[in-house]
N, C-alpha and C positions, 0 to 999 in steps of 0.2 A: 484614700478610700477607693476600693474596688466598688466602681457600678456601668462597668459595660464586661462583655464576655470574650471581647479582646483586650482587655487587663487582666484576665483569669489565664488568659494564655500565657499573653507575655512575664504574667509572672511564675508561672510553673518552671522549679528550678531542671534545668536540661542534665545538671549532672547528677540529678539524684533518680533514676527511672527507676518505680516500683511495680511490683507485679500483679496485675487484675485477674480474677475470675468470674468466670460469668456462667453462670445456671441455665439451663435450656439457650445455645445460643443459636439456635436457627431459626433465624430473621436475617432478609436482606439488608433492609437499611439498619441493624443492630451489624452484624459482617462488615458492611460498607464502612462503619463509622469505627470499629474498632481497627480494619485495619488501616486505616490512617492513622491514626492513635497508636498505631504499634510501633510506627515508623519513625513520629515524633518526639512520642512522651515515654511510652512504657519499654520497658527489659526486659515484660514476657508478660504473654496472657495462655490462658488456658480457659479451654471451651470446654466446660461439662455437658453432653448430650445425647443426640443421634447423631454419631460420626456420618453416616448414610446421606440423616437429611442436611447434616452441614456441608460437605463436601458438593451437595447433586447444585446449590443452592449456591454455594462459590464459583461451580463451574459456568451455571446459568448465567451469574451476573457478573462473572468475570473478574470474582472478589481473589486480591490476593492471601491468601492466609499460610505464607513462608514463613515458618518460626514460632506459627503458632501448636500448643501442644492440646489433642485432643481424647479425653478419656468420653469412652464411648459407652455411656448408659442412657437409655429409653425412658426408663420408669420415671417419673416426675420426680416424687417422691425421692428416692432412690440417687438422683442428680441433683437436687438441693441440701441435701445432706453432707454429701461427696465435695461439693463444693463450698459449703462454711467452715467443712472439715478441714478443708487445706488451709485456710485463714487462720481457723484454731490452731493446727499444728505450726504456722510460720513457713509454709511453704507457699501463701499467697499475703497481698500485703491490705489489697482491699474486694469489696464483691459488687458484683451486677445481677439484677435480674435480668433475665431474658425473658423468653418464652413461657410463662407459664404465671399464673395464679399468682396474685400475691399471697394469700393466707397460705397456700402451701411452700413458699417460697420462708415468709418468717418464719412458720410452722420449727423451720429448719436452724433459723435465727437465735432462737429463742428457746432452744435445744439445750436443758438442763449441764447436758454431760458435756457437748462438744459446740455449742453455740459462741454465741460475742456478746450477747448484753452483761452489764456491767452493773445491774439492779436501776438502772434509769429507764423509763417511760420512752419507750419509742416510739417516732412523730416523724409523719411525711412534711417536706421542706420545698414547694417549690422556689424555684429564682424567676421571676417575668423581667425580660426587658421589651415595653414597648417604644414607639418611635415616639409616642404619643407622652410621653412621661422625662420626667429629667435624670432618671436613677434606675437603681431597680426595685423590684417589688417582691416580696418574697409571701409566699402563702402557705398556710398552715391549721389545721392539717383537712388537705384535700382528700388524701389516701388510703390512711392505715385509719384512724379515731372514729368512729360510729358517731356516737355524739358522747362528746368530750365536757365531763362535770368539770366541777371548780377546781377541782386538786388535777384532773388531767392537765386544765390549760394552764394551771401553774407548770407542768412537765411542759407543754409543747414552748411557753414561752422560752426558759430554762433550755432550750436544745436550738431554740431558733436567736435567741441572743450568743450563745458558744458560734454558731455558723457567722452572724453579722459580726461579729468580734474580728473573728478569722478572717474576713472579708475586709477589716480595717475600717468600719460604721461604727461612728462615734459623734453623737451620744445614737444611742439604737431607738428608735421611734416606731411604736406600735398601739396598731389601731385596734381597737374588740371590739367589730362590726355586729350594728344593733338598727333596726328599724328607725330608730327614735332616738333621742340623748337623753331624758329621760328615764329616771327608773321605776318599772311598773313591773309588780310584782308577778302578773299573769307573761308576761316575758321573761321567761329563763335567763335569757343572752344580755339582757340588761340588768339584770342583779350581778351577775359572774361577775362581768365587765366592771361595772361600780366597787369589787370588789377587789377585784385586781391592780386595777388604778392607786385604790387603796395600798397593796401591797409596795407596790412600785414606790411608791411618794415615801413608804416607810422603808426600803434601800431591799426589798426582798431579793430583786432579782439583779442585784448590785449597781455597781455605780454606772451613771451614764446609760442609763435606760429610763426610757420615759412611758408608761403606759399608759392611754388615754382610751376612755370607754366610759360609757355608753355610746359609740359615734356611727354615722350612715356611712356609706361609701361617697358619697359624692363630698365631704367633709375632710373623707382621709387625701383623697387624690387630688384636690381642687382650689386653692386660695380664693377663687372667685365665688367659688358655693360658700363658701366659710364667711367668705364678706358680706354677699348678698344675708346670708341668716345671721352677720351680727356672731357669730359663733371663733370664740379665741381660743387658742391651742398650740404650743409647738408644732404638734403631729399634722394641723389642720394642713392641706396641701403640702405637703411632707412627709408622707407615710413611709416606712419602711418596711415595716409589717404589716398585714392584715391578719388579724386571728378571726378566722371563720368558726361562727356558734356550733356547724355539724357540718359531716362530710360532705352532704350533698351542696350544700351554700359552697363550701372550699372548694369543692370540685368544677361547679359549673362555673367558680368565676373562672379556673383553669380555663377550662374547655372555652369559653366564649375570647376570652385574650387569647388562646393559641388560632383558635380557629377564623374568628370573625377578626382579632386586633393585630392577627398575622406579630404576633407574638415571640423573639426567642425566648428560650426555656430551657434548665435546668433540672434535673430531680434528686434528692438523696433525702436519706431517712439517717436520721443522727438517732443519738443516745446508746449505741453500741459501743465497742472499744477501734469499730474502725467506720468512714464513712458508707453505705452502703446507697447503689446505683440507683434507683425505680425510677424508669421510665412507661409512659403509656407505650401499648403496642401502636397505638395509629402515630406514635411520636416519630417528626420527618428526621433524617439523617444528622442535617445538623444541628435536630434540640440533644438528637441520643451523644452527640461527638460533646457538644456541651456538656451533657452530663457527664461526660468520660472524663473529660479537662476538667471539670470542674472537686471529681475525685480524685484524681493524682494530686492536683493543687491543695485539698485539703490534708490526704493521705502524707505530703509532706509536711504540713503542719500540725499532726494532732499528735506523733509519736506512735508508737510503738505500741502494738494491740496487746501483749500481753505485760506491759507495764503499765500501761491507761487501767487494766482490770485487777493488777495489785494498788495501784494506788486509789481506785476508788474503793475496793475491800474495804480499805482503811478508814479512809473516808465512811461508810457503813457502819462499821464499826464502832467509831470514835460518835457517830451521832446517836445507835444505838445506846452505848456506854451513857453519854447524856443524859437519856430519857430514865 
């Protein structure tokens, strides 16, 4: 089992370097962190953006950016497109965001003609490791989901069991953080949760996942809270996952772990045909290098983007056919 982020290294295979792009990339510490990353892991990256502000901003900070290739467009818009397109076409192997907007950013993603989803729900994925924890902690969805009904967080679980799979977490243990254990029907996040659970126990979200909900936080992360309240559970001080009821809950436990729990950090949004990057802008050099490693290393495990999107077709298909 992978759960530190020098295991993600060390197992990125060195003779398979694949090719990154990255969407608006002028930012220091996003330059900083990729080109290390160019040196070690990848065969080539390419910066979609302001050639102008990429280069003033390498020269500033004395970033090396040798071998890397630069198509130079402005427009946001215009630069997010350019660069899913290269992913579509097989001239890039996976993507980054940079600089710019996430909804303009998926906007691009999820582009009928020349996008990468694969008709699955796409769901932001942090990785936390704190000092404080024996493992890591993965969150979902801090980023992209508004507030995510009961069929959504059937998708986010669905995409964040595929990533802990990949990671070699077995059996996968997740929490659907709720006020209370408890189900009270004026709580949204406590029905879902109870019903998920449900699903879990009857093999929904396949084997060797455990879903546990209605639960608090201090229940998911703590043997000793679990004790004190008498409270039993695999997950109980073992969490693997936290499924947050809404974005704002997902995010701020983000932000309070990176910030106050001095936090490393990960980001990728699954459910596309390849992993894609999203990191915060205030994210430091090396949560952004994390999340670079953290894409190659899956990028070698998920196959090939345009065979991930014929073989779920089929998959589609044959469910439609079903019904």
């Amino acid at each position: 089992m992978i759960d530190n982020f020098s295991d993600i290294t060390n197992s990125v295979k060195l003779g398979s370097k694949p090719t990154l792009v990255v969407a608006l990339a002028a930012e220091a510490e996003l330059l900083k962190a990729l080109s290390t990353a160019k040196g070690r892991y990848l065969i080539k990256i390419i910066l979609v953006g302001s050639q102008e502000e990429i280069l003033k901003i390498s020269a500033d900070k004395k970033i090396d950016l040798s071998d890397m290739q630069i198509i130079d467009i402005v427009d946001l818009v215009t630069a997010c497109d350019k660069a899913v397109s290269l992913v579509h076409q097989g001239e890039a192997d996976f993507i980054m965001k940079g600089l710019v907007d996430t909804s303009i950013f998926l906007k691009a993603v999820i582009n009928k003609t020349n996008g990468l989803t694969i008709g699955r729900l796409l769901s932001s994925i942090m990785i936390m490791k704190l000092k404080t924890y024996h493992k890591f902690l993965m969150i979902s969805d801090g980023g992209i989901i508004i507030d995510p009904d009961l069929e959504k967080k059937k998708g986010i679980i669905e995409n964040v069991v595929v990533l802990a799979k990949l990671l070699g977490i077995q059996p996968v243990k997740i929490g659907c953080l709720a006020a209370k254990e408890k189900v009270n029907p004026k709580m949204p996040a406590t029905v879902d949760a109870a019903a998920l659970k449900e699903l879990s126990e009857k093999h929904y979200f396949g084997e060797n996942v455990i879903v546990e909900g209605p639960i608090a936080m201090d229940l998911m992360v703590s043997k000793k809270a679990a004790q004190i309240k008498g409270y039993v559970s695999e997950v109980a001080g073992d969490v693997d996952v936290i499924l947050a009821p809404n974005i704002e809950t997902g995010n701020a436990i983000l932000k309070v772990m990176t910030h106050l729990g001095n936090a490393e950090s990960a980001g990728v949004v699954m459910g596309a045909c390849v992993p894609i990057i999203l990191t915060s802008r205030s994210d430091s050099y090396e949560n952004k290098l994390n999340s670079i490693t953290l894409g190659i290393y899956l990028t070698q495990h998920m196959g090939d983007c345009h065979e991930t999107r014929e073989e779920q077709k089929k998959r589609n298909e044959k469910i439609i056919n079903r019904k």
